[in-house]
C-alpha positions as CSV (number, residue, x, y, z in Angstrom):
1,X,104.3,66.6,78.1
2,X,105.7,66.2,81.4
3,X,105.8,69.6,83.4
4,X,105.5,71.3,86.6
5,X,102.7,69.9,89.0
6,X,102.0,67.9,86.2
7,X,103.9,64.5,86.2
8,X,101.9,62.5,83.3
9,X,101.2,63.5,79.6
10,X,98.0,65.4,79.8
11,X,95.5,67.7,77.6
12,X,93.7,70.6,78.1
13,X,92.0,73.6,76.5
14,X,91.5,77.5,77.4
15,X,89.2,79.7,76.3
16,X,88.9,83.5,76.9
17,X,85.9,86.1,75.5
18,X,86.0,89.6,76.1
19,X,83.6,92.6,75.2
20,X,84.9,96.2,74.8
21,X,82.4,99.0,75.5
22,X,83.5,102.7,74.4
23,X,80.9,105.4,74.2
24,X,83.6,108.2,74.2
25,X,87.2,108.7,74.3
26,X,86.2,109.5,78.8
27,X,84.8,106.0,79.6
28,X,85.7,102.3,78.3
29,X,84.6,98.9,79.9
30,X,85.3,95.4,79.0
31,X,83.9,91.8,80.2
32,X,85.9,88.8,80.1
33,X,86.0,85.2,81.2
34,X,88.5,82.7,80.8
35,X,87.7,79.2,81.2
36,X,90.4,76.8,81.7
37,X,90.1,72.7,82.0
38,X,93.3,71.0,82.0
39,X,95.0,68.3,84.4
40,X,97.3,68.2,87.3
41,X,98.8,66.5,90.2
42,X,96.2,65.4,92.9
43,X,96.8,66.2,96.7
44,X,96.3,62.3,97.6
45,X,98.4,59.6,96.9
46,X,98.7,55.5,95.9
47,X,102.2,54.0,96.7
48,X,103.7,57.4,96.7
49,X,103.3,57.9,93.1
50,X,101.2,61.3,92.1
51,X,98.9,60.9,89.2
52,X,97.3,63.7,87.4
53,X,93.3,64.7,87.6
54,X,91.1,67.0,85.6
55,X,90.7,70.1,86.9
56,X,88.5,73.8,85.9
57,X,88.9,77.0,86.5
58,X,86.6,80.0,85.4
59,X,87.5,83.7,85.6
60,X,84.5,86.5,85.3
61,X,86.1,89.5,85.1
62,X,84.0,93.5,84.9
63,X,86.5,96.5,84.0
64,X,85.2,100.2,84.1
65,X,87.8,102.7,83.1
66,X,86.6,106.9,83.9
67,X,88.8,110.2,82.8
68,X,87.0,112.5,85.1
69,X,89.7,115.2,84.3
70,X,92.5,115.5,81.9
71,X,94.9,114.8,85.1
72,X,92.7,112.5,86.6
73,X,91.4,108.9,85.8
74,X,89.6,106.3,87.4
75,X,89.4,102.3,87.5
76,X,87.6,99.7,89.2
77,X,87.5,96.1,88.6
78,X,84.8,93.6,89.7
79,X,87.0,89.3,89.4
80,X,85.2,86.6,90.1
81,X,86.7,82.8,90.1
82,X,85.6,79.5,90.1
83,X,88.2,76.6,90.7
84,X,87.3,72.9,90.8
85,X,89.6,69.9,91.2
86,X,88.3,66.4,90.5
87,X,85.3,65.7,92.7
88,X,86.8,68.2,95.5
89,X,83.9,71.2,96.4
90,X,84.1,74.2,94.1
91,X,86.5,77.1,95.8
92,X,85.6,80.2,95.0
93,X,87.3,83.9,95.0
94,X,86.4,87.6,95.1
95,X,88.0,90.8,94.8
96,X,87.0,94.3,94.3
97,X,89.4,97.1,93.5
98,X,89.2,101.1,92.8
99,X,92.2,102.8,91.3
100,X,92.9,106.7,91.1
101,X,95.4,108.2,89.1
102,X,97.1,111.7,88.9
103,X,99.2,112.1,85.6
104,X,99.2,116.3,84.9
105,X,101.6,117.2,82.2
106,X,103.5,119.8,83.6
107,X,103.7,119.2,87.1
108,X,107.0,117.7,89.0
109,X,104.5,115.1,90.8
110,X,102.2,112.3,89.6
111,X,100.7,109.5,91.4
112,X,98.7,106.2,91.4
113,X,96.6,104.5,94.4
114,X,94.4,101.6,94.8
115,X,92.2,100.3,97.8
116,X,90.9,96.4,97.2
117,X,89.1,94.0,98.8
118,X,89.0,90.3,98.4
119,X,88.5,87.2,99.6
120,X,89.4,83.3,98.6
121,X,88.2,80.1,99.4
122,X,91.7,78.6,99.0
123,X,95.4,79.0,97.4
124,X,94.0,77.9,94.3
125,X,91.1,80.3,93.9
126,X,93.4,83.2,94.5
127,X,94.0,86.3,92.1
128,X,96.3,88.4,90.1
129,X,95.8,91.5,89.9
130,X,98.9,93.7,88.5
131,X,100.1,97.1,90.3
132,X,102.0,100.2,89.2
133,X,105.6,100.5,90.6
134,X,108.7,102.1,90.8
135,X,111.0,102.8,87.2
136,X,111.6,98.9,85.8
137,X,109.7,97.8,88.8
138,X,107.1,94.5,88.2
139,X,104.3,93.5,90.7
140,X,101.3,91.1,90.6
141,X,101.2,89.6,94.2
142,X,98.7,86.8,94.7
143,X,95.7,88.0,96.8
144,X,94.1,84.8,98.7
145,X,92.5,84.6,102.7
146,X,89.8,87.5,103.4
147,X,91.6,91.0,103.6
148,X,92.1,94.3,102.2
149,X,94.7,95.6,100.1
150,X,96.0,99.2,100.0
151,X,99.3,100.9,97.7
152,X,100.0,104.6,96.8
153,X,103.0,105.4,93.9
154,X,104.1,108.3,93.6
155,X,107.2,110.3,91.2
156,X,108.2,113.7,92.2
157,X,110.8,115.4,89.8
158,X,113.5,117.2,92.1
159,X,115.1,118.5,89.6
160,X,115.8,118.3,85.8
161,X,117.4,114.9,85.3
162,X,116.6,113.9,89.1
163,X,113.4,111.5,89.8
164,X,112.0,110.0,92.8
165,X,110.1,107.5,93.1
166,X,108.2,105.9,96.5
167,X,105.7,102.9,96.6
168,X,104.0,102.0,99.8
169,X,101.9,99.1,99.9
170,X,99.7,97.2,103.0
171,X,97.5,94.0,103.2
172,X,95.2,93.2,106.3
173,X,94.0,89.9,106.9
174,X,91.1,89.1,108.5
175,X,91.2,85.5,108.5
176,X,94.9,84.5,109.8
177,X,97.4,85.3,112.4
178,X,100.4,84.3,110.7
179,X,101.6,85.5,107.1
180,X,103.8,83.4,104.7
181,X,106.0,80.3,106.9
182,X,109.5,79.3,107.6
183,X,112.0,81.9,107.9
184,X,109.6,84.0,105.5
185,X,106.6,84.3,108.1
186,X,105.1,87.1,109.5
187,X,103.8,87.1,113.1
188,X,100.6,89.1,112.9
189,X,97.7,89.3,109.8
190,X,99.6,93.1,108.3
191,X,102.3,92.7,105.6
192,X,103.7,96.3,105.0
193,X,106.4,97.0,101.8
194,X,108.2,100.1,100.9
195,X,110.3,100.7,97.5
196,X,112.4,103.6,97.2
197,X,114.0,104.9,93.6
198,X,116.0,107.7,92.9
199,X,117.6,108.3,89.4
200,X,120.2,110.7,88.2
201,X,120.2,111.3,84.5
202,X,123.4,112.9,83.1
């Protein structure tokens, strides 16, 4: 039925496949790809009325997962995409990503990090690709343009019943000036965020 960006009854299907490699309880991979064809609002109009066309969209996805140490695990992820919208040329997406993470029972302090790199034809080819945050934080930002992408996470335990926690996060641009518009926009091509936590448990 009628919905967003989508103002005519429409049909559509999605398909996802996904292998799972384990050899040992150290290493796991997986391969995926989604394939979507559904229908939605074209950019051009007739007598100011919108009117839906097909469009497809293909994921390939390659996830490695390491535990090089008890403490210490690695990740890396290899996404692909392949969006096409009626007869419009096919825009296509990238990214890269390596994760590191220190979890050692025990210790007051644990951490997470992640340097990416990606690049996207267009809004539409951009990707998701969800983060590790403060306590009861959430964070999948979009990555589209050309850039790089860096955040580090880190708890430390002050105390018993006292936690910090402190996410810093930066994307470079390669391919713009500006970042985001209206009263939102950035003057430059870096976007830096910090997110502070404490919690007192009584």
């Amino acid at each position: 039925w009628l919905k967003y960006q989508v103002n005519a009854p429409s049909t559509g299907t999605d398909y996802v496949a996904q292998l799972n490699y384990t050899p040992s309880k150290k290493f796991d991979a997986y391969v995926k790809i989604r394939k979507r064809s559904k229908f939605k609002n074209t950019t051009s109009t007739i007598d100011d009325i919108d009117f839906i066309v097909p469009y497809e969209q293909t994921n390939y996805r390659v996830n490695t997962s390491f535990t090089i140490l008890p403490s210490v695990k690695l990740k890396n992820r290899v996404e692909l995409v392949d969006y096409k919208i009626d007869q419009n040329k096919t825009s296509k997406g990238f990214m890269l990503y390596q994760d590191i993470t220190y979890n050692k029972l025990g210790k007051p302090f644990s951490f997470s990090l992640r340097y990416a790199l990606f690049q996207t034809d267009s809004y539409d080819s951009r990707i998701y690709a969800y983060e590790n945050d403060v306590l009861y934080g959430y964070s999948v930002p979009a990555l589209q343009n050309s850039g790089l992408r860096f955040y580090f996470n880190g708890r430390y335990t002050l105390k018993r019943g006292m936690d910090l926690w402190r996410k810093y996060s930066i994307t470079k641009y390669t391919n713009i000036d500006e970042i985001g518009s209206g009263l939102d926009m950035i003057p430059g091509s870096v976007k830096q965020d910090v997110n502070i936590q404490l919690r007192f448990q009584v």
